[in-house]
C-alpha positions as CSV (number, residue, x, y, z in Angstrom):
1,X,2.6,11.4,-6.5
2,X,5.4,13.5,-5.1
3,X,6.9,10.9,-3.1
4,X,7.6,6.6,-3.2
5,X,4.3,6.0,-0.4
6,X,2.0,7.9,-2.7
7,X,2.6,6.3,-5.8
8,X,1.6,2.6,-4.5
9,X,-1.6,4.2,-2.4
10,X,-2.1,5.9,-5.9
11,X,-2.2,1.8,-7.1
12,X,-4.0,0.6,-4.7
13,X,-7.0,3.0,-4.9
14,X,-7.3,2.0,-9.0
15,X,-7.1,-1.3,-7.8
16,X,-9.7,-0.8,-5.6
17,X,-11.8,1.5,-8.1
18,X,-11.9,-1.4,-10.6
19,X,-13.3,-3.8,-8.3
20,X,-15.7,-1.3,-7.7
21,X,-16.7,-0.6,-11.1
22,X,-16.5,-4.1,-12.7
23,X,-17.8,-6.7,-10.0
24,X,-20.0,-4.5,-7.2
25,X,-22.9,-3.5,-9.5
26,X,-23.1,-7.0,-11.1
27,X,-22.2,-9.6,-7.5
28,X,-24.2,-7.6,-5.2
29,X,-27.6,-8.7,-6.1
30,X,-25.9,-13.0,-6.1
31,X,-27.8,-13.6,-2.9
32,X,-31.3,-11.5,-3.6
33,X,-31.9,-13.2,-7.2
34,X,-31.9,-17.2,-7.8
35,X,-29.8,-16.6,-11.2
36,X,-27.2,-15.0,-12.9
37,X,-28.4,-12.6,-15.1
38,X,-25.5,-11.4,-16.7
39,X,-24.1,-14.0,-19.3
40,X,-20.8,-15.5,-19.2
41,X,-18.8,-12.2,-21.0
42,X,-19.7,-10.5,-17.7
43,X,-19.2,-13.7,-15.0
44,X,-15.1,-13.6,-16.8
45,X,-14.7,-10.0,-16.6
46,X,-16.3,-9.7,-12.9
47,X,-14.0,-13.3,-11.6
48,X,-11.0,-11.7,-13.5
49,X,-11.3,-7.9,-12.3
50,X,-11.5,-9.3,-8.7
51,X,-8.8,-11.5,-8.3
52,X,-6.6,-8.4,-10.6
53,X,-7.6,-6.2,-7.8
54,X,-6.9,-8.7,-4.6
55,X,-4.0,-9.2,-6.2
56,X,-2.6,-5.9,-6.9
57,X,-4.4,-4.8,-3.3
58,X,-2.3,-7.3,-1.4
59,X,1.1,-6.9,-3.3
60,X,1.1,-3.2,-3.3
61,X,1.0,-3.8,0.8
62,X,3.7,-6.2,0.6
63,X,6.1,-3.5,-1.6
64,X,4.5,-0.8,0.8
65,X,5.8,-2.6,3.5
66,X,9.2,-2.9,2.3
67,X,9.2,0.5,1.3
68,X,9.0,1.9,4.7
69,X,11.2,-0.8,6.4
70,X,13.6,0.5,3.9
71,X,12.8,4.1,4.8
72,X,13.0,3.6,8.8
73,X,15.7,1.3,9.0
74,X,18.2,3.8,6.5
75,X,16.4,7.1,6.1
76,X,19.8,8.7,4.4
77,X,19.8,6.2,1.7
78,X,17.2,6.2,-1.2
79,X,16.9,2.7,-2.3
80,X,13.8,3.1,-4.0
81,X,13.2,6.3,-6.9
82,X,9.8,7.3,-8.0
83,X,10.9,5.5,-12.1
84,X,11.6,2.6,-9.9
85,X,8.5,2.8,-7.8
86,X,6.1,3.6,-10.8
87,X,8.0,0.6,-12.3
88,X,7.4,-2.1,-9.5
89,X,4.2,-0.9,-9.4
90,X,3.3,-1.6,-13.0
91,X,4.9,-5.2,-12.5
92,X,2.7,-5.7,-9.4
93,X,-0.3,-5.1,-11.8
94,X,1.5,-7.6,-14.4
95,X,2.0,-10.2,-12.3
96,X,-1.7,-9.5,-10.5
97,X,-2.9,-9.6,-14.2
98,X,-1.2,-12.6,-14.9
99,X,-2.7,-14.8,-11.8
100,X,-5.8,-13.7,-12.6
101,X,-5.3,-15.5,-16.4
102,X,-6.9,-18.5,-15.7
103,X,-10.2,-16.8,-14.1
104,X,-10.7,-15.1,-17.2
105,X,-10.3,-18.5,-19.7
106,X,-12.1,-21.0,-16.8
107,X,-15.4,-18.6,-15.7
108,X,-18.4,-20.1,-17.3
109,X,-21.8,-20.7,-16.3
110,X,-23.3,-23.4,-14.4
111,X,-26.2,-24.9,-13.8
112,X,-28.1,-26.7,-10.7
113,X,-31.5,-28.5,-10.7
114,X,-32.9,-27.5,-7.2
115,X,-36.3,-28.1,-5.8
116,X,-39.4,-28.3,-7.9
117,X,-37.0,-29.5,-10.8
118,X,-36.0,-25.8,-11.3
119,X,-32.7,-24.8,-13.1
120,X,-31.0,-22.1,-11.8
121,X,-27.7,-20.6,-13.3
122,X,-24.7,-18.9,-12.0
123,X,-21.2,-18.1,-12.4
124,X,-18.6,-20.5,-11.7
125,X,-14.5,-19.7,-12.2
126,X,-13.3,-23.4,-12.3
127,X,-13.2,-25.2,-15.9
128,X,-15.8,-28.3,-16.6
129,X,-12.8,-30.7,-16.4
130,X,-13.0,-34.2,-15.8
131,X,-11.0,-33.3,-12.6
132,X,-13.2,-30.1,-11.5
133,X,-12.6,-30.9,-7.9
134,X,-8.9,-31.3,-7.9
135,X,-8.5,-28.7,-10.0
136,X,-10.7,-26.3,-7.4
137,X,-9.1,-27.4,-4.1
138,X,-6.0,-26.6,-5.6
139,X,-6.7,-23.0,-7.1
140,X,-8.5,-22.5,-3.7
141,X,-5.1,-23.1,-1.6
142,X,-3.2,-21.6,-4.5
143,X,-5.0,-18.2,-3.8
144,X,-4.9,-18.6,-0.3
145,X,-1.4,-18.7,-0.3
146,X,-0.4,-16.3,-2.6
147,X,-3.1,-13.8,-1.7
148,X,-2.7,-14.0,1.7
149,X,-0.9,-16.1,3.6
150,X,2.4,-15.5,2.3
151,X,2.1,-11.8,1.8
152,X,0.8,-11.1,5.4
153,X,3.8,-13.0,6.4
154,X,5.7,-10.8,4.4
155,X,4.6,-7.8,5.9
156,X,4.3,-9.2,9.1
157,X,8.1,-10.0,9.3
158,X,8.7,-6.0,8.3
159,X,6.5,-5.2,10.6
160,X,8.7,-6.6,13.6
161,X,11.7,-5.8,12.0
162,X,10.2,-1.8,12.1
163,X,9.4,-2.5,15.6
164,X,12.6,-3.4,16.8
165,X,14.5,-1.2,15.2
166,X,12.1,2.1,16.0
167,X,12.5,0.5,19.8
168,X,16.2,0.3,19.8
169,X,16.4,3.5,17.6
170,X,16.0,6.2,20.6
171,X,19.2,5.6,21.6
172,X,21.0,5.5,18.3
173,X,20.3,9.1,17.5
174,X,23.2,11.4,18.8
175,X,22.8,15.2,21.0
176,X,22.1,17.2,18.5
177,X,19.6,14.9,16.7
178,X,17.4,15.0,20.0
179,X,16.1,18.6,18.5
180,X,13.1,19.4,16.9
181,X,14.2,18.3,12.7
182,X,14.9,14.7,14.1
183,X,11.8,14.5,16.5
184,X,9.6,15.6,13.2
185,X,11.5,13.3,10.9
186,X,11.0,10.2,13.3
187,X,7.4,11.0,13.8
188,X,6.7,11.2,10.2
189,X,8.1,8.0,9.4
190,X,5.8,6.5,12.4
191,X,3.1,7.8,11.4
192,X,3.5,6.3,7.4
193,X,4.5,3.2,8.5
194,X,1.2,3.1,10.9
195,X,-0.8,4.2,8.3
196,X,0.1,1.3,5.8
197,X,-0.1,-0.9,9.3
198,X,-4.0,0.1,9.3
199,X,-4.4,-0.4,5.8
200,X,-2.8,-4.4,6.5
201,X,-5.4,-4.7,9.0
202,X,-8.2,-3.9,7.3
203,X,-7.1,-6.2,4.7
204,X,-6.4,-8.8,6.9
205,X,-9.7,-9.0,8.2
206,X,-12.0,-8.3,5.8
207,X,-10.5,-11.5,3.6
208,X,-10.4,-13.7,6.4
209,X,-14.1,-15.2,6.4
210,X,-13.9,-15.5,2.9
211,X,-10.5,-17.5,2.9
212,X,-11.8,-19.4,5.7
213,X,-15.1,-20.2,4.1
214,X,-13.5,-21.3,0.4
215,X,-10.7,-23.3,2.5
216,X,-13.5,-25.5,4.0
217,X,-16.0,-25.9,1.5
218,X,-13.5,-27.4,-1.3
219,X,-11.4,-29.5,1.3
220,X,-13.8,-30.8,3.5
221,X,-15.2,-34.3,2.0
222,X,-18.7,-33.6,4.0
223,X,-18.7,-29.7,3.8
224,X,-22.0,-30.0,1.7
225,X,-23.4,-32.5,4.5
226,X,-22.3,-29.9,7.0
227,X,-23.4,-26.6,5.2
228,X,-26.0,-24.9,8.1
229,X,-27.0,-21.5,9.0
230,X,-23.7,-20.7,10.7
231,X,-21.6,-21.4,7.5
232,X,-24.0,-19.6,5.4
233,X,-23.6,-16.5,7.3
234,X,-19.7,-16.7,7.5
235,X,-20.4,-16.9,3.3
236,X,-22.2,-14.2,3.1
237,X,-19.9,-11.8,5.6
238,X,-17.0,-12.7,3.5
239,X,-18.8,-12.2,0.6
240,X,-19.9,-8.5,2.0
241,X,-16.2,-7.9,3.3
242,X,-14.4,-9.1,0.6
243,X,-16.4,-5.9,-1.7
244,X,-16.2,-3.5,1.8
245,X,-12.1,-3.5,1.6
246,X,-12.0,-1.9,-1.9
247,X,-14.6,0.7,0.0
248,X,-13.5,1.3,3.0
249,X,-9.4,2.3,2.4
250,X,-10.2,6.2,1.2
251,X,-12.0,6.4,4.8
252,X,-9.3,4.8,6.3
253,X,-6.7,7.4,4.6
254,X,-9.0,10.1,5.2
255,X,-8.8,9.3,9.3
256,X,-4.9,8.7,9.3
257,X,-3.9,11.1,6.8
258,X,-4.3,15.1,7.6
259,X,-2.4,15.5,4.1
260,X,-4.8,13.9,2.4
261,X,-7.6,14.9,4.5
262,X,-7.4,18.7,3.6
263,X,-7.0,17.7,-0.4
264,X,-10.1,16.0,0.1
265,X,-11.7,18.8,2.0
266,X,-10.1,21.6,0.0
267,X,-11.4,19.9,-3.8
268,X,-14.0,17.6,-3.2
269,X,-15.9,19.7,-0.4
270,X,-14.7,23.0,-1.9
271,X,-13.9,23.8,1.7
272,X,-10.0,25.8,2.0
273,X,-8.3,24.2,5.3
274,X,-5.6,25.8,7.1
275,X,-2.6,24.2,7.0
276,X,-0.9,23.7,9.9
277,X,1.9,22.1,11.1
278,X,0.8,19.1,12.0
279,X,-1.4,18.7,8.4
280,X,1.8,18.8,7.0
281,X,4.3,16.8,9.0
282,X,3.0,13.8,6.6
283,X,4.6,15.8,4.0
284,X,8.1,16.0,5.5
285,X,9.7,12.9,4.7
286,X,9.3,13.1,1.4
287,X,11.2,16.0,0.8
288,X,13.9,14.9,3.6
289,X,16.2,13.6,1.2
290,X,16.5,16.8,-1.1
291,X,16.7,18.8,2.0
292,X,19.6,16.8,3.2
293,X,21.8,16.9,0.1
294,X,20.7,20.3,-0.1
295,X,22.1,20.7,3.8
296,X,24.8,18.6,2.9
297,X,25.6,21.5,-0.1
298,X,25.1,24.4,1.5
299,X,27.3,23.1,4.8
300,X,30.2,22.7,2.0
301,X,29.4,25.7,0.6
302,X,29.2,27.6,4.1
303,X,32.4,26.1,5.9
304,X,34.3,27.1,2.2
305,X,33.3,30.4,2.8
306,X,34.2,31.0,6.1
307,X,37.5,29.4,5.6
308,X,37.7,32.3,2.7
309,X,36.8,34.8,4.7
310,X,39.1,33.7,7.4
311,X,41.7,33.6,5.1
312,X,40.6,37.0,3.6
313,X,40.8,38.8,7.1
314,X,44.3,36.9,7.8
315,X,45.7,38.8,4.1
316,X,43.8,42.0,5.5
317,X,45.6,41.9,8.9
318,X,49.1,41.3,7.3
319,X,48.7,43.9,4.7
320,X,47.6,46.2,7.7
321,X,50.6,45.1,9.6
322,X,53.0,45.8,6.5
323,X,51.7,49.1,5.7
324,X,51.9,50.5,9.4
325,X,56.0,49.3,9.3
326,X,56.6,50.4,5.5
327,X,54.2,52.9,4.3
328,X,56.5,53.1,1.1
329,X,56.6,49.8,0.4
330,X,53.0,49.6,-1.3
331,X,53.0,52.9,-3.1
């Protein structure tokens, strides 16, 4: 929590956490019993805690992204505090909270006669409306849009922007910034901005059957004609993915991160890792800021000095001068 990156990975891991706690232990067994056996106080809280936590997943990335165009593209400049960043991220998880709204008022339970005249029930998020259709193409294409399409777009345009501007950067950065401070600045800035890239991904792709799947079963009239095997299996991958995102970004970090690699080593695994250099260039950026004021400070502070010690040894050499000609003269 130390730095702005930290505080929205912080975000997205409880985002991640309460998908885990509130929907896994009760969705995962939808495809290996014939009903819901939960009750309809659990089908709201499970529909609503997983669109809270694709939501707040999603536009975390999207401020994430931001974040680190922001950081690349004017290192000097802090446009973005930690009050700010703990603020935006608290209205990400409004805002989440408040698209998810309709989930928890809509979810009910539904019921389908299927062979042999048997009822089964399960857990449905749209309303029984007279329009139930319209209203579930259009919350379908609603949350495609704003949980996915648009954000990837988002960060997809920051994405090229950071490209261009790390390509065209190498020549931007003058003699004495060719050393060893700017070549370890540059390469910590990479290496965040890659590691929120791989987080993107994984996003990306594990929502992509699922959108695809919801897409073409509520707007295709013969989708229920042309349900087969192949369709069932893209379901049921997106339905697996969907759960495996909130699971697999701590291994992801874990891979990319060395800082948060030997925190995970040194408390969970009660294993002491050396830190090296390298461990700890993911660390350097956030305290670049604060060492370049202090820089900034202590090159005042340094060139006053010397121009007071110059000065200094100017008085000395006169008054040497002075006394050599008039001894008297300072008694």
């Amino acid at each position: 929590m130390r730095n702005v990156p930290n505080i929205y990975i912080f975000s997205l891991a409880l985002a991640d956490l309460l998908v885990i706690i509130t929907c896994v232990p009760f969705t995962s067994i939808l495809y290996t019993v014939e009903s819901w056996p939960w009750g309809v106080v659990v089908c709201k809280v499970s529909e609503t805690a997983k669109n809270i936590s694709i939501g707040v997943s999603v536009f975390t990335l999207t401020a994430l992204s931001a974040e680190r165009y922001c950081a690349i593209v004017n290192p000097l400049r802090r446009l973005q505090t930690k009050p700010l960043t703990a603020f935006s991220a608290i209205m990400i998880w409004i805002l989440a909270t408040g698209f998810a709204l309709p989930d928890a008022i809509f979810s009910r339970l539904a019921y389908a006669t299927i062979q042999n005249n048997e009822t089964i029930t399960y857990c449905y998020p749209f309303p029984n409306i007279t329009n139930a259709q319209t209203y579930a193409q259009y919350n379908v294409v609603f949350k495609s849009l704003v949980y996915y399409l648009i954000p990837l777009t988002i960060i997809a345009f920051f994405y090229v922007l950071m490209a261009i501007r790390l390509h065209n950067s190498a020549n931007d950065i003058p003699d004495e910034g060719r050393c060893r401070q700017g070549s370890a600045q540059a390469k910590s800035r990479k290496h965040v901005a890659r590691m929120v890239l791989i987080f993107v991904f994984l996003f990306f792709i594990c929502f992509l059957p699922h959108h695809v799947f919801m897409l073409w079963v509520h707007l295709t009239p013969t989708a229920q004609d042309d349900y087969n095997d192949w369709w069932h299996a893209i379901r049921i991958i997106g339905f697996c993915l969907s759960f495996l995102n909130s699971c697999v970004n701590p291994v992801a970090l874990y891979c990319v991160s060395g800082v948060f690699r030997a925190y995970y080593n040194r408390y969970l695994c009660c294993r002491t890792t050396a830190w090296s250099r390298n461990t700890l260039s993911g660390t350097r950026e956030s305290t670049f800021n604060s060492m370049n004021q202090k820089h900034t400070k202590f090159s005042v502070i340094s060139d006053t000095a010397e121009s007071k010690l110059h000065l200094d040894q100017t008085n000395f050499k006169e008054s040497s001068s002075t006394y050599n000609k008039h001894p008297s003269s300072l008694v």
